[in-house]
N, C-alpha and C positions, 0 to 999 in steps of 0.2 A: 178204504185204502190206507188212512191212517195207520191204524194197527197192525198193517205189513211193513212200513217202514223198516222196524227196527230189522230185519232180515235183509233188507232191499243190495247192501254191501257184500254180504253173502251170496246172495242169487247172482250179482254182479261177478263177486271172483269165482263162484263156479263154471261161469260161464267162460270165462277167462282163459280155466285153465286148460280147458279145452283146446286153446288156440296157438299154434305151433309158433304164434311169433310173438310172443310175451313171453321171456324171461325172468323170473322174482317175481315179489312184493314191489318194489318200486316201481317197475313198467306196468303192474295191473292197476297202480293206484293212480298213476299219472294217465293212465286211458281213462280211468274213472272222473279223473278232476278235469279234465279237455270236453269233456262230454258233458259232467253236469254245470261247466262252467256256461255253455253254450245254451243248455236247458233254463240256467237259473236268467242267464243273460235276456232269454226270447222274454221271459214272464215280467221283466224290467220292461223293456222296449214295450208290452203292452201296455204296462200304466203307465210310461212316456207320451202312448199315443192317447194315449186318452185324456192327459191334462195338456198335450199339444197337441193339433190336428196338421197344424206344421210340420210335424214331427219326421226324419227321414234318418233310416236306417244307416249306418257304414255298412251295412253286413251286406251284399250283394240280394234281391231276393230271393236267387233260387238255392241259396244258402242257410238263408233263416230257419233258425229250430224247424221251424211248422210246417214249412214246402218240403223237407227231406226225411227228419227222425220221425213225423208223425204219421202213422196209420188211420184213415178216415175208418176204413174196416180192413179184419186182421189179412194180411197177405195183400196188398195193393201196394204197400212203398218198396221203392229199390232194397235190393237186397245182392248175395251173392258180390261176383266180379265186376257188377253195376257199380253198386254200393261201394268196393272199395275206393275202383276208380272215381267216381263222383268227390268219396272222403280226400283222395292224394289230390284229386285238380281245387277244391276246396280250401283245403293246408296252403296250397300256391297261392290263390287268390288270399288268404287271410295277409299273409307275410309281404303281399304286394300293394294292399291297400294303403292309398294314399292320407298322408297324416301331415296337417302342416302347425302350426303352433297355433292356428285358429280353430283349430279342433277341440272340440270339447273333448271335455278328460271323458265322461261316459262314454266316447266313440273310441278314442285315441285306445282305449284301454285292449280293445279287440286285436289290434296288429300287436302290442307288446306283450298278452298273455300268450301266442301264436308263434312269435318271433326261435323259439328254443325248444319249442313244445313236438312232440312225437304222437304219430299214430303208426303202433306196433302189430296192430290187428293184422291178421293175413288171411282168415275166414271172414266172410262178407255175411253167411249166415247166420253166424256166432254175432258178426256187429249189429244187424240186423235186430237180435234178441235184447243185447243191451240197450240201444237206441227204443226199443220197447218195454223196455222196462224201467229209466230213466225216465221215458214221458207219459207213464202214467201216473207219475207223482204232479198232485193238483195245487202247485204253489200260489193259488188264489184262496187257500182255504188256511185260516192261522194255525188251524193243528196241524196242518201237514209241512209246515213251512217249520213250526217249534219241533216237529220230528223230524224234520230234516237238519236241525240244529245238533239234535242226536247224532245221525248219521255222522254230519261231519267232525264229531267229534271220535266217532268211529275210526275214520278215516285217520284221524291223525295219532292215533291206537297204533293202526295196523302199521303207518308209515315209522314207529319207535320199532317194531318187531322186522323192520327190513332194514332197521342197521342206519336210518339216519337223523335218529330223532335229535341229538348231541346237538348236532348245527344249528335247529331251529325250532325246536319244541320245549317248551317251558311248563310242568304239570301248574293247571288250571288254579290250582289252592293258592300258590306262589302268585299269581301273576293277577288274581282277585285281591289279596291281601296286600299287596305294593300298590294295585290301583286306590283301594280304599284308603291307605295309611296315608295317600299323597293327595288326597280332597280333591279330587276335579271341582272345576267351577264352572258354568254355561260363563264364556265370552274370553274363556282361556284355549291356549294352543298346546297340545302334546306330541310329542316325537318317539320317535323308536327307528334309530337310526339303522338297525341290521334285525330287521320286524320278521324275519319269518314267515309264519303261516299265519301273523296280525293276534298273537295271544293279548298282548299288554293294549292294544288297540280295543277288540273287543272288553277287556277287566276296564277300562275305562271308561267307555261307552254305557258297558251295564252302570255303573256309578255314578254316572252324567244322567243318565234318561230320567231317573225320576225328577230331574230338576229341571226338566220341559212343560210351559204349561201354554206360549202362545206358539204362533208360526213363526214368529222372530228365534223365537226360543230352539226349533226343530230346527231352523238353518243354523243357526250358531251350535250349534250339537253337530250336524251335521258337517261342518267344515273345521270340527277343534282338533283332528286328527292327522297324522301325517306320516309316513314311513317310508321305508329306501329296504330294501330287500335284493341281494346281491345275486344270489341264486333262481334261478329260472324256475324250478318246480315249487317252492315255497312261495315264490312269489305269486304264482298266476293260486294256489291257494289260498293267499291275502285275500288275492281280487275277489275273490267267489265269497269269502268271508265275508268281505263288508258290504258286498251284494247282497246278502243273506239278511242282514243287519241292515239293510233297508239306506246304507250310503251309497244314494247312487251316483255319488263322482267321486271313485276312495282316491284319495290323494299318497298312493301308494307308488311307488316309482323304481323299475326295475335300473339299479346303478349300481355300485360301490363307491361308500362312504369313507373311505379311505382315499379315498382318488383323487381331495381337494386340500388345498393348503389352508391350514390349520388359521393361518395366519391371514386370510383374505377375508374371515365372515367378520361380518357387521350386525348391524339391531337387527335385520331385517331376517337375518338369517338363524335368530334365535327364538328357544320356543320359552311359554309359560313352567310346561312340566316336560320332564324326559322321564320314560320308563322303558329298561332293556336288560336286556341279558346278552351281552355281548359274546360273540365267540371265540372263544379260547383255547388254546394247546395249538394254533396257528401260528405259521411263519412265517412274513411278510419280507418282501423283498426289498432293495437298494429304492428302487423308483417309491415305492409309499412309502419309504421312509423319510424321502427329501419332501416330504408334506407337512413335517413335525418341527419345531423346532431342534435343537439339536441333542438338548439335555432331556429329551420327552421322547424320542424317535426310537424305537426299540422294536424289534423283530415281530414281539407277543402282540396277537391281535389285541388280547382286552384291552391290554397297556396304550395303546393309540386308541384304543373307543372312549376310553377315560378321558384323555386328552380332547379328544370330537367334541366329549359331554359336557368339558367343562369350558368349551369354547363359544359354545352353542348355547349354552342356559343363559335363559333372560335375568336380567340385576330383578332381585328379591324371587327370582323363580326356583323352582323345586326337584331333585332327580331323588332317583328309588332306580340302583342296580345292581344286580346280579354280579358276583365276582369270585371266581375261584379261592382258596386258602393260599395260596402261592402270590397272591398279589398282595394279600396280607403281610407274610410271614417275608416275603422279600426286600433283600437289603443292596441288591445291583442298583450301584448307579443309577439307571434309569426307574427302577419302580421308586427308588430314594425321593427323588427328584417328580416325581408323579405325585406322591405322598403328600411332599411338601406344597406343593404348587396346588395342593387341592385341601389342604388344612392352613397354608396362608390366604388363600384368598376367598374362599368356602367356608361356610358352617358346616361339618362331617358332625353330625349330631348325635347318629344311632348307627349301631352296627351288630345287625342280629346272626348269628351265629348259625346254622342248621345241621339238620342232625345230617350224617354221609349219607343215608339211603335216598333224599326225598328224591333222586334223579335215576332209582336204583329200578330196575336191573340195567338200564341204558347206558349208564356212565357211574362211575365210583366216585369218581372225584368232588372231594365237599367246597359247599358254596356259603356264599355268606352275601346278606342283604344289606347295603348299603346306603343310606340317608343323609342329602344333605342340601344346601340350597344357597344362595348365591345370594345373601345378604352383609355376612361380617367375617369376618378370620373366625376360625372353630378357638371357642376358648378350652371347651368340655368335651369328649365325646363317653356315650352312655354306651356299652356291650352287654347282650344279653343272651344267654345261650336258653335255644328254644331245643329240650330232652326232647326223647322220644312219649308219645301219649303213653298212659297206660295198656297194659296188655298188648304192646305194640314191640316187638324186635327191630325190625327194620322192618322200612315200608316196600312195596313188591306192585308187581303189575296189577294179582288182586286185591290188594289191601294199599293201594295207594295212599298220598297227603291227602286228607282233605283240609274246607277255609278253617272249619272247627278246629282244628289242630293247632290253629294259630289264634285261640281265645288267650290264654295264658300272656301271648305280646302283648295283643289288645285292651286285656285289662291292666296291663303295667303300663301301658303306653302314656294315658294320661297320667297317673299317679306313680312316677318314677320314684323305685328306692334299690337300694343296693341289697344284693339275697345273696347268703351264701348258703350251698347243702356240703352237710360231710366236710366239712375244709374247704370246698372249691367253692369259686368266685361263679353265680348263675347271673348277677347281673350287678355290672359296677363303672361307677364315673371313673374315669381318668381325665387328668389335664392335661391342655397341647402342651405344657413344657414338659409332662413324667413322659409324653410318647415321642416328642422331640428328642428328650435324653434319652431314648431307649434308640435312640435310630429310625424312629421311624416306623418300628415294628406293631403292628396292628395285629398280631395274632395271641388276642387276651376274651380270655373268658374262654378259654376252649373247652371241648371233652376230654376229662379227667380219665376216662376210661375207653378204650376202644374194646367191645365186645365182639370176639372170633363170628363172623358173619358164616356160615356154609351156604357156600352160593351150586346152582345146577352148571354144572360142564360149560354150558353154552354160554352164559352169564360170565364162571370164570375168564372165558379167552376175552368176552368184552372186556369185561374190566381189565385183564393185562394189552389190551389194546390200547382201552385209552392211557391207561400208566406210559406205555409204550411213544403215544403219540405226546403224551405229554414232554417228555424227557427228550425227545427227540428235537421238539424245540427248544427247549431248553440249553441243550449242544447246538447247536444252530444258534443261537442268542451268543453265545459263549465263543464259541469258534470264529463268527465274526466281527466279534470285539478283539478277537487276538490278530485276527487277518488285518482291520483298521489300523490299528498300532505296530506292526509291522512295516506297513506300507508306509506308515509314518515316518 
């Protein structure tokens, strides 16, 4: 069975599209993550039972994976207008199951991946086929579980080609390379306050595991992790993720990080490492803005995730984030004041520069990796612009980043010196007073050259989308700075 895996996503959307009540990519992908999250969920619950004999279900019985998806022999389990109704009285019960704060996270997790979650199917014999073809994947077996690893990486492929990767999809190379640059250590705590489908959770975990060698060691691996995920279909993805990944209480928590006053966390509420890629070209209303202090309170999400990050890292702790050129390059009052408050009281140490595609065809807009950690005032910060690899134009859905791509940092990283090619600055110190007296402005060491991209039709309108959505905030930032001061 192993060696069908890799098709298993295909067999799954053919089957799909058969079905008159699935619309897009997003509604076939979210039938598919409700379903293997309840598949991956049952094969948990069995090695629960079996190192507790105690052990009891939240899942009702005649709910569990095993009493309905599975076929003892082909043609005996519900199928048809059975099957549906069974699935919509089942949806009921999930959303109704009782959860009190004495609930374990591996139970609790069942009513909150449920809570927002859809079944679009309207054929009962179409669900019938997927339900059989999801359970004959043998996740007792470790190749079929590392190919199921595949899969989901599939999956979160297909979820970039239906238009929402922007929000919560960060390519793997990126999100491997900030885990390693920022040294996990077994008995440290990491965060990702707006985690997605849990990219930066898993890059840290792969980097942690080999530093497990007793049982102490596996629980403290398995409890270093932690994430808030605001959206409902990324989220219950999380879930399945760290399920996958063998966490089986992911301390992953469907909320908005935004939602609390900046001003009320304490030790408790702070972690070792933060790794994020917050979202951006967002515009946030009046109510999360009175979460901010006032000179930090700004419409732009990133601009208040910065603010969360640097409120929330533990003294001598470490963050690695993702950050548009616009948070660089900006001189508004409030990114001024963001800057500042994060170069006085922070070390900003490093600020790697990326080429505009690695997000590319998804999004256009260039990003830049950011380092820094919560021990002294930044005296120095180091810029280092990471080109495009050889024989590389820009990177594409088939010719992705990969980690390789990022050897070039890694070998400057310990041995830092200042390179210049052709006249331009590829990687150079600056002092907090040359960036003080520039204002603040962090957009150094850039690309000397923008090379004419020819993008496909469909790539084009993305990209003027997100231009679009970007600027859009932008006046929205702008307009209600002039509405404020009016009112004044």
């Amino acid at each position: 069975m192993a060696g069908n895996l890799g098709g298993l996503v295909k067999r799954l959307q053919d089957i799909m599209r058969q079905d008159a009540g699935i619309n897009g990519d997003a509604q076939r992908i979210e039938q598919i993550v409700w379903m293997l999250f309840l598949k991956v969920y049952s094969a948990k619950e069995e090695e629960w039972e079996l190192d507790d004999e105690d052990y009891v279900s939240i899942i009702p019985e005649e709910y569990r994976w095993q009493n309905w998806a599975h076929e003892e022999k082909q043609g005996d389990g519900l199928t048809g207008e059975d099957l549906l109704d069974f699935v919509n009285d089942m949806f009921k019960a999930f959303k109704e199951l009782e959860v009190t704060s004495e609930t374990p996270l591996k139970k609790s997790i069942v009513k909150t991946v449920f809570e927002d979650t859809n079944q679009y199917m309207k054929d009962g014999v179409l669900l019938r086929q997927m339900a059989n073809e999801l359970d004959a994947i043998q996740l007792s077996q470790y190749e079929e579980i590392h190919a199921l690893g595949d899969i989901y990486e599939t999956i979160l492929k297909d979820l970039q080609s239906a238009g929402h990767a922007g929000e919560f999809y960060t390519p793997r190379a990126v999100t491997d390379f900030m885990a390693k640059m920022i040294e996990p250590k077994l008995g440290e705590k990491m965060a990702d306050f707006a985690c997605g489908t849990g990219g930066f959770i898993t890059s840290w975990l792969k980097e942690l595991e080999p530093q497990i060698q007793t049982t102490e060691d596996r629980k403290s691996f398995s409890q270093s992790v932690y994430g808030i995920e605001k959206k409902q279909f990324p989220y219950m993805l999380a879930i399945t993720n760290l399920l996958l990944h063998d966490i089986d209480e992911p301390r992953i928590f469907h909320d908005n990080s935004l939602a609390y006053n900046v001003l009320d966390y304490t030790e408790k509420d702070s972690f070792d490492k933060i790794l994020m890629n917050p979202p951006y070209g967002g515009s946030e209303g009046e109510a999360i803005k009175n979460n901010f202090p006032e000179d930090l309170a700004d419409s732009e999400t990133a601009d208040l995730f910065m603010s969360v990050i640097m409120y929330r890292l533990k003294k001598n702790g470490r963050a690695a984030v993702v950050l548009p050129d616009g948070f660089l390059f900006g001189t508004d009052n409030t990114k001024t004041a963001i800057k500042k408050k994060l170069m006085s009281e922070f070390n900003l140490h490093t600020i790697i520069r990326l080429p505009g595609s690695v997000f590319a065809p998804y999004t256009s807009i260039t990003t830049n990796l950011l380092f820094f950690d919560n021990t002294e005032p930044t005296k120095e910060v180091w810029f280092y612009r990471l080109d495009m690899p050889e024989g590389y134009k820009h990177f594409s859905k088939t010719k992705p980043m990969k980690l390789e791509h990022f050897q070039p940092v890694m070998d400057w990283w310990k041995n830092r010196e200042e390179i210049e090619v052709e006249g331009w600055s590829k990687a150079k110190r600056y002092t907090a007073e040359e960036i003080q007296e520039g204002g603040y402005n962090l957009d150094l060491c850039g690309f000397p050259h923008e090379e004419e991209e020819i993008l496909d039709p469909l790539d084009l309108i993305q990209s003027y989308q997100e231009h679009r959505k970007e600027l859009n905030a932008e006046i929205d930032r702008v307009l209600g700075e002039i509405t404020a001061r009016l009112e004044n």
